[in-house]
C-alpha positions as CSV (number, residue, x, y, z in Angstrom):
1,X,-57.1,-74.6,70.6
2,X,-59.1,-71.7,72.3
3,X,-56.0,-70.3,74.0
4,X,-56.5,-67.0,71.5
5,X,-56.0,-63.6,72.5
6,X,-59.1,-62.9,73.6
7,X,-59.7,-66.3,74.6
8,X,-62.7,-68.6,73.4
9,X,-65.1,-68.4,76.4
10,X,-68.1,-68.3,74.7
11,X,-70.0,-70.3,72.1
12,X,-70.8,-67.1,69.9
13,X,-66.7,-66.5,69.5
14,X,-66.2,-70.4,69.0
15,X,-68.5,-70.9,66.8
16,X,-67.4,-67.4,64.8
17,X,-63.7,-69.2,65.4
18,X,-65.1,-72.6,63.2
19,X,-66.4,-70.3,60.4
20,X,-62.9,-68.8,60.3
21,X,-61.4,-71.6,59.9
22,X,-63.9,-73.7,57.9
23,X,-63.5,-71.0,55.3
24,X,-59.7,-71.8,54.9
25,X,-60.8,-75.4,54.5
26,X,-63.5,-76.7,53.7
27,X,-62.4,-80.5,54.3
28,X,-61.7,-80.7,57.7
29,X,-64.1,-81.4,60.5
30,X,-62.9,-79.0,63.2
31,X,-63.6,-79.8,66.7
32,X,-64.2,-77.0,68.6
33,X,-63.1,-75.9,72.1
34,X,-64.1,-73.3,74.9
35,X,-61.8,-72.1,77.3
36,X,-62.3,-72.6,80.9
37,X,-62.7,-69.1,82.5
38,X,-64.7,-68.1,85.0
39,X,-67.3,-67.2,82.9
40,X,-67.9,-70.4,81.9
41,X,-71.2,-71.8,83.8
42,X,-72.9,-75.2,83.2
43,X,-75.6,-73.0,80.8
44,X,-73.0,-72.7,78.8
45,X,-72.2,-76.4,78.7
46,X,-75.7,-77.0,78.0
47,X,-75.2,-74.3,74.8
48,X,-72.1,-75.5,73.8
49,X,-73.5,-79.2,73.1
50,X,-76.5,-77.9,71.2
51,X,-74.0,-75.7,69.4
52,X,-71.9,-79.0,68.6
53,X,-68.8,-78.0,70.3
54,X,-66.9,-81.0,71.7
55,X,-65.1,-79.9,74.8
56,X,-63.4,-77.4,77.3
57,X,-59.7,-77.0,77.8
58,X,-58.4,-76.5,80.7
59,X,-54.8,-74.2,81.1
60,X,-53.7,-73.1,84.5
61,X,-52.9,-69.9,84.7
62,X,-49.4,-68.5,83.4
63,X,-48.3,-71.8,81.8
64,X,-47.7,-71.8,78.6
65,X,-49.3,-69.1,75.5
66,X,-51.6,-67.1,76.4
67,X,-52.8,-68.8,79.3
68,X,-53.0,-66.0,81.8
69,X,-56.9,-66.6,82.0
70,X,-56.5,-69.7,83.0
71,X,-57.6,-71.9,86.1
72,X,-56.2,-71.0,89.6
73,X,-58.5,-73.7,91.1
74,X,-60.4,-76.9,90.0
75,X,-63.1,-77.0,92.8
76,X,-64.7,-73.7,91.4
77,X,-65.9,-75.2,88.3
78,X,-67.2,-78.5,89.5
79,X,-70.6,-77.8,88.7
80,X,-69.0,-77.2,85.1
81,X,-67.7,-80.5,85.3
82,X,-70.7,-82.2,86.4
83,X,-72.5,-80.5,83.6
84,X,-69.9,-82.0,81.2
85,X,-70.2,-85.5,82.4
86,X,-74.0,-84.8,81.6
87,X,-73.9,-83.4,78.0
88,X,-70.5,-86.3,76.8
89,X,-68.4,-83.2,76.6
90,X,-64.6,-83.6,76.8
91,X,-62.2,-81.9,79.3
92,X,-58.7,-81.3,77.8
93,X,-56.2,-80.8,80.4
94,X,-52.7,-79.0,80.1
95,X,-51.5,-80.5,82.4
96,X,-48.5,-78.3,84.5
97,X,-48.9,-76.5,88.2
98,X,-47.6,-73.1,87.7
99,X,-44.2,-72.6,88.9
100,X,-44.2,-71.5,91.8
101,X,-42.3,-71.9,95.4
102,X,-40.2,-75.4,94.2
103,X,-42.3,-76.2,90.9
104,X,-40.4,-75.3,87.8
105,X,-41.1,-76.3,84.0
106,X,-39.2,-79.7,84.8
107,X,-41.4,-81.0,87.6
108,X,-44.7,-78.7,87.0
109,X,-46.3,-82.1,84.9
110,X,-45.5,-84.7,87.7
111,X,-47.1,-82.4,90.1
112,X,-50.3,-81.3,88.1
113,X,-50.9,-85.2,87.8
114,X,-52.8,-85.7,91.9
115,X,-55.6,-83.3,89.8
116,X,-55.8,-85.7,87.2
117,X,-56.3,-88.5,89.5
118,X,-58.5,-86.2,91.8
119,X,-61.0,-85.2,88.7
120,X,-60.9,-88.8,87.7
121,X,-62.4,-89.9,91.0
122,X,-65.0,-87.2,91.4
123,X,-66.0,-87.4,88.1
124,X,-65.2,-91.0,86.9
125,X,-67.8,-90.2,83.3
126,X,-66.1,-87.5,82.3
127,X,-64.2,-88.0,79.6
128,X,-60.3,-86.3,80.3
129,X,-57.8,-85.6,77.9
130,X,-54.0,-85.0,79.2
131,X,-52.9,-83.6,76.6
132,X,-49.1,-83.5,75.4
133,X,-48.2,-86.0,77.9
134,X,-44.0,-85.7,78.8
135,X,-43.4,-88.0,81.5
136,X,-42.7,-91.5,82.2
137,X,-45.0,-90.4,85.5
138,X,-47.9,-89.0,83.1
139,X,-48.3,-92.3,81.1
140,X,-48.5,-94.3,84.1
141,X,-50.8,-91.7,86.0
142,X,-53.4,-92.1,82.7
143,X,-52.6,-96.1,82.9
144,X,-54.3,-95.3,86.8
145,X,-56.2,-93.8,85.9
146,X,-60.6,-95.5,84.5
147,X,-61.6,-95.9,81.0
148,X,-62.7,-91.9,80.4
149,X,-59.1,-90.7,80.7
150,X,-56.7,-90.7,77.7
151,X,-53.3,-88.9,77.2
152,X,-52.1,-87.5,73.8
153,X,-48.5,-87.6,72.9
154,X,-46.7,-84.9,70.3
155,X,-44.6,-85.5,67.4
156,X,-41.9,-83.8,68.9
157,X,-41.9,-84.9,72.1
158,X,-40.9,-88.8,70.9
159,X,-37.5,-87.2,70.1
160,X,-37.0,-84.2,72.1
161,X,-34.9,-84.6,75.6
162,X,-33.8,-81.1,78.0
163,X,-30.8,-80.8,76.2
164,X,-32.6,-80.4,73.1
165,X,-34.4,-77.2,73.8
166,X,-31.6,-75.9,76.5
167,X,-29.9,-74.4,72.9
168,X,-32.5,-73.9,70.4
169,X,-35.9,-71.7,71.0
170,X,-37.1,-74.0,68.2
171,X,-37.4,-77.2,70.3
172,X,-38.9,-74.6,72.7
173,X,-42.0,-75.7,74.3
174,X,-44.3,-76.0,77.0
175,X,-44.4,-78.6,78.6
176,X,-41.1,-78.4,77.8
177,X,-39.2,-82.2,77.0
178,X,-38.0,-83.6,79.8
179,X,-35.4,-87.0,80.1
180,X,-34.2,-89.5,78.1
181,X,-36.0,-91.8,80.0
182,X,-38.9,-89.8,79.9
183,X,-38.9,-89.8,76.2
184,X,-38.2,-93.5,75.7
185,X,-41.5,-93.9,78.3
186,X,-43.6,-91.7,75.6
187,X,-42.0,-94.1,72.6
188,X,-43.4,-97.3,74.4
189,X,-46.9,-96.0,74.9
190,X,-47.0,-94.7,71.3
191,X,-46.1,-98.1,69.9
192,X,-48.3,-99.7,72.4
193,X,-51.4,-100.1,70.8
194,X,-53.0,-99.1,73.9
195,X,-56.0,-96.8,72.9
196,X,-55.3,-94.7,76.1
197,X,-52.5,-92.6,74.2
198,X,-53.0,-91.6,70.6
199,X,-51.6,-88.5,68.6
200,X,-51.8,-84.8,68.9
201,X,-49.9,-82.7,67.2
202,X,-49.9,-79.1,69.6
203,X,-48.1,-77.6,66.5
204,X,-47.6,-73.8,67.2
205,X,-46.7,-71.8,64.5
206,X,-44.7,-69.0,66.0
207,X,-43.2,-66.6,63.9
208,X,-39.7,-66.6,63.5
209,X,-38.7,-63.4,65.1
210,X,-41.4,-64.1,68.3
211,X,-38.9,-67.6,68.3
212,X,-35.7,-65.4,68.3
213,X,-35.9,-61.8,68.5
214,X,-38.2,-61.3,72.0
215,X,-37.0,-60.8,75.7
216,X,-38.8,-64.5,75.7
217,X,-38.7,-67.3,73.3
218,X,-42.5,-68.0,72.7
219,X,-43.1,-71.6,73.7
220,X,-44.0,-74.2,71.0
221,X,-42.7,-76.3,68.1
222,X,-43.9,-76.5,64.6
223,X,-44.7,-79.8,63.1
224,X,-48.0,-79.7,61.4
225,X,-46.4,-79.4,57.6
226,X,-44.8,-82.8,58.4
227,X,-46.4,-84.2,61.4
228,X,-46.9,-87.9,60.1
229,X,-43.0,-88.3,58.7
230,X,-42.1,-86.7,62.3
231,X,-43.8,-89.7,64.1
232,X,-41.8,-92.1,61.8
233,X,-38.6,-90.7,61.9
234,X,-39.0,-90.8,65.9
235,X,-39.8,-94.5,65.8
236,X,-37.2,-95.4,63.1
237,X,-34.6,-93.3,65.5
238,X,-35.9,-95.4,68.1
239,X,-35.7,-98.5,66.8
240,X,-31.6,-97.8,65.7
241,X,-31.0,-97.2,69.0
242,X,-32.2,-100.2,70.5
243,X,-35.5,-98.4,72.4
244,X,-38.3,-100.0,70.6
245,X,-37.8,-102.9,68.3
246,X,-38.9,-103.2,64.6
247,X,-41.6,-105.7,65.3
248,X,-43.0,-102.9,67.7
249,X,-43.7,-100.6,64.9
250,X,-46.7,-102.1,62.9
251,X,-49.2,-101.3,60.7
252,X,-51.6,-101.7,63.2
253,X,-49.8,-99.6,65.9
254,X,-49.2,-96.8,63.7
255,X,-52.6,-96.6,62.8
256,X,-54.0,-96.9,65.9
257,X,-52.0,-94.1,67.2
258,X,-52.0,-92.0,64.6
259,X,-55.9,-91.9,63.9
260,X,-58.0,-94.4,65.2
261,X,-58.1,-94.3,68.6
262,X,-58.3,-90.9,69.0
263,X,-60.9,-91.1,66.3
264,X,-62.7,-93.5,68.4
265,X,-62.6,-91.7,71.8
266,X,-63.9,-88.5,70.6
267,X,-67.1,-90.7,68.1
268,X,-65.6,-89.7,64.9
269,X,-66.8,-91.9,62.0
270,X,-64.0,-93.1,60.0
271,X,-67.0,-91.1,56.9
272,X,-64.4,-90.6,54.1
273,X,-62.1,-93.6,54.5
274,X,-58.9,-91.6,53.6
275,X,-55.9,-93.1,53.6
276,X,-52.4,-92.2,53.1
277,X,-49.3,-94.1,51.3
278,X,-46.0,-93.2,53.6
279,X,-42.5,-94.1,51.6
280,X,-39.1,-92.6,51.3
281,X,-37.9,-90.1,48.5
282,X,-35.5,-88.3,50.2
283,X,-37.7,-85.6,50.8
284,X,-36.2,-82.6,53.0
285,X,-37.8,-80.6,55.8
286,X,-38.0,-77.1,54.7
287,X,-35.9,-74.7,56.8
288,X,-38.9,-72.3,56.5
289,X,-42.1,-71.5,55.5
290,X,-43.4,-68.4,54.6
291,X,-47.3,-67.0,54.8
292,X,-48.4,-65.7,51.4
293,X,-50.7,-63.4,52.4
294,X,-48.9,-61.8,55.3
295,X,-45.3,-62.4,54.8
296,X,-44.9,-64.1,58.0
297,X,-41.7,-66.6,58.3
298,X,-42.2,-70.3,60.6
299,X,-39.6,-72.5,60.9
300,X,-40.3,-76.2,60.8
301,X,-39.3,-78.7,63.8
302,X,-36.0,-80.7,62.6
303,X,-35.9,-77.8,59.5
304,X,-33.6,-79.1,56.7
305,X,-33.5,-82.9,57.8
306,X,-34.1,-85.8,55.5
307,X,-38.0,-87.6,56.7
308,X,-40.6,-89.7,54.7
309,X,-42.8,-88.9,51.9
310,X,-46.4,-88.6,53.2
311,X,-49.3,-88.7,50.1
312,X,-53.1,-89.1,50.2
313,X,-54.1,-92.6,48.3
């Protein structure tokens, strides 16, 4: 994500970024982002694809982590966005108003969605991503919505209701989780095998004390050490309380959500063929994770619960 502090607006500091991280790990393919800002022109779309950078993402201002650059109004970069259409680059859209008069963290999704719908119709080749979808409202505004516009769904939020977070700055996130029926709504579409909604994880690895010991909780939840079992456990949960179904949950569905249609929207070849065997060992969630090299502390969604056992095959 290019929501850093200073923000990724140009391909110089994303492409810097990818070396970064390409140099903790060699085996991922990481797809890199700008930042919409006003600095971004459709030059710099026209850099960005010769640089091999796959998209822009879009925060409006003051939403969520270091989003303060962010976009105050959509019509200003519409030259961006025809650009984008024009080079196959992706838009990824957090997608909350800013609260403001009446909008608060509850409703600022359902709101942001007439922009999705808007963008859409101006620009019905540009590929859109609504990313971290919440609402029962969002999945049927991407249903709406033509064949360039997908949503993403988090591990977390296929558990995660308002009371969850109301207690614990751990289920703390932006867009924050919202109802029961909300929930169930993102559960359905998971299981779906509709390629329009497919995983993403928006793990956030806050340190503990930014989590506790601030004026503010920071906003985001940690999964990525045990994304995978996460899903499961949400679907199994699911299923025992008569939301989904077993016969919902199949191979095919879990795959398809889980890699290969988000594989497939953004043209990833399937080039190693990786797999992964997932079985139960009673294997525990840590309640924390420490960084070796700096001695900062993360604690792990659902920290000191039983999941699944996730290995590579």
């Amino acid at each position: 994500m290019p929501n850093l502090v200073p923000p990724i607006t140009t391909v110089q500091h994303a492409l810097e970024y990818r070396n970064k991280l390409e140099a903790l790990e060699p085996r991922v393919k990481f797809l890199m982002s700008l930042y919409l800002h006003e600095s971004i022109t459709p030059e710099t779309i026209i850099q960005a694809k010769q640089h091999g950078i796959t998209g822009v993402k879009s925060y409006p201002a003051g939403v969520t982590t270091n989003s303060s650059s962010g976009v105050v109004d959509y019509a200003q970069f519409y030259p961006v966005f025809e650009e984008m259409e024009r080079q196959g680059l992706i838009l990824n859209l957090h997608g909350e108003s800013p609260s403001t008069g009446d909008v608060t963290v509850l409703n600022a999704e359902e709101r942001f969605l007439p922009n999705l719908l808007e963008l859409n119709q101006k620009f019905p080749r540009l590929r859109i991503v609504l990313e971290h979808c919440t609402t029962a409202a969002a999945i049927e505004t991407v249903k709406k919505c033509g064949p360039t516009v997908v949503g993403t769904i988090t591990a977390h939020h296929l558990s995660l209701i308002v009371d969850s977070w109301a207690g614990d700055p751990f289920c703390f996130c932006k867009p924050v989780a919202k109802t029961p029926a909300d929930r169930d709504a993102l559960l359905r579409a998971a299981v779906s095998g509709d390629a329009k909604f497919f995983f993403g994880s928006d793990s956030a690895p806050h340190p503990l004390t930014a989590k506790r010991g601030g004026d503010k909780a920071a906003a985001g939840v940690f999964t990525q050490p045990y994304a995978t079992q996460i899903v499961l456990d949400a679907f199994e949960q699911a299923c025992e309380a008569g939301i989904l179904k077993p016969e919902d949950v199949t191979l095919d569905s879990l795959e398809r959500f889980l890699s290969r249609s988000g594989r497939e929207f953004y043209g990833i070849d399937d080039e190693r063929k990786e797999r992964i065997a997932i079985y139960k060992s009673h294997e525990m969630i840590s309640n924390t994770l420490r960084s070796e090299s700096s001695n900062i502390e993360v604690v792990p969604f659902r920290r000191g619960q039983e999941t699944w056992t996730v290995t590579w095959v």
